[in-house]
N, C-alpha and C positions, 0 to 999 in steps of 0.2 A: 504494500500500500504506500510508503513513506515514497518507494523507488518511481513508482506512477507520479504520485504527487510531486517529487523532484525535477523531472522529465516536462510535466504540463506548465512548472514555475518557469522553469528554461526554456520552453517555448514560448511562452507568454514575451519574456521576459525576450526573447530575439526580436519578436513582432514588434515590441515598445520601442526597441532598437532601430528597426525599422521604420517606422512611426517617425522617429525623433530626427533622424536622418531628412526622412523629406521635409519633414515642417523647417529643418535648416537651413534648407533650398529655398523654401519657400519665402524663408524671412530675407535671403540674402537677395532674393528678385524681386522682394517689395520696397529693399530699402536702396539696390539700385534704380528704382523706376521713383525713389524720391516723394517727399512732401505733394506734388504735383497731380499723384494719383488720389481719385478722388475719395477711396477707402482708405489710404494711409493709415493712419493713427489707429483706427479700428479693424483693420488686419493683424499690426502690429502689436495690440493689443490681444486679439487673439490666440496670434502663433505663443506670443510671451506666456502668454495662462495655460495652453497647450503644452507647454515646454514644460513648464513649472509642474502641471499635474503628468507629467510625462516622468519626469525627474525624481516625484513623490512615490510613483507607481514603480516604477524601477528597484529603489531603494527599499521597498515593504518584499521586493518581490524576492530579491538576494538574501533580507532577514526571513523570511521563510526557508525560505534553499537551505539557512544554515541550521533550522528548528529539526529535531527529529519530531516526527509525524505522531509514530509509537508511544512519545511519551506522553503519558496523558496528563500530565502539567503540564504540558507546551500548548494542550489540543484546544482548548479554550483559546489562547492567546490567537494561534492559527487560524481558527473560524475568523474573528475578529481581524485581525489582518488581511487575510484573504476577502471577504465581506467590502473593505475599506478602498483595497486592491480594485478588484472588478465594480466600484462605484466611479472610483478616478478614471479609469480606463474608457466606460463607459461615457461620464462627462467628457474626456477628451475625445470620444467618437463624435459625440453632438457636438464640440467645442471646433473641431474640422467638419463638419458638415458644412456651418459657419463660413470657416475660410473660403472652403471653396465655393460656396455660394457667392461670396463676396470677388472671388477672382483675383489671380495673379495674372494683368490681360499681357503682360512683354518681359523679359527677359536680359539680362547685358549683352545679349549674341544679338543684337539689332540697334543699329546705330539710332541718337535721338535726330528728330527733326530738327 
């Protein structure tokens, strides 16, 4: 059981990785396209809270990895964590709906007007 549990935390925890990765991209081509776009601040603001509950989620998810599962004074803590875990995660799925709804429309690969 612990071994499954280990396994699903490290996959989770790749995906957050992954996650975190694009929302990098994405802040790096919002903040090349400047003040000028007209979501600025409010992308900006988003990718930042995405990051933030990105970086929360990560770190609940490696103090899990290091809990044994078995021991049943961990098992409490674990539910609890884990609960906390897949709350942030979720937020940060609504929190990039968000982004992308809002749009990165250009990129540094195209010269400004």
């Amino acid at each position: 059981m612990n071994h499954y549990a280990t396994k699903k935390t490290v996959a989770e925890s790749m995906l957050d990785m992954a996650l975190l990765m694009a929302n990098a991209a994405q802040l790096k081509a919002v903040l090349e396209q400047g003040p000028d776009f007209t979501y600025y601040y409010t992308v900006i603001i988003l990718i930042s809270a995405s990051l933030f509950f990105q970086v929360l989620a990560g770190m609940l998810f490696f103090l899990m990895a290091r809990k044994n599962l078995n021991d049943v004074a961990n098992q409490r803590m674990l539910d609890l964590m884990n609960n906390v875990a897949t709350g942030l995660v979720f937020l940060t799925v609504i929190i990039n709906i968000f982004i992308t709804a809002f749009g990165v429309q250009k990129t540094g690969l195209y010269p400004k007007p």
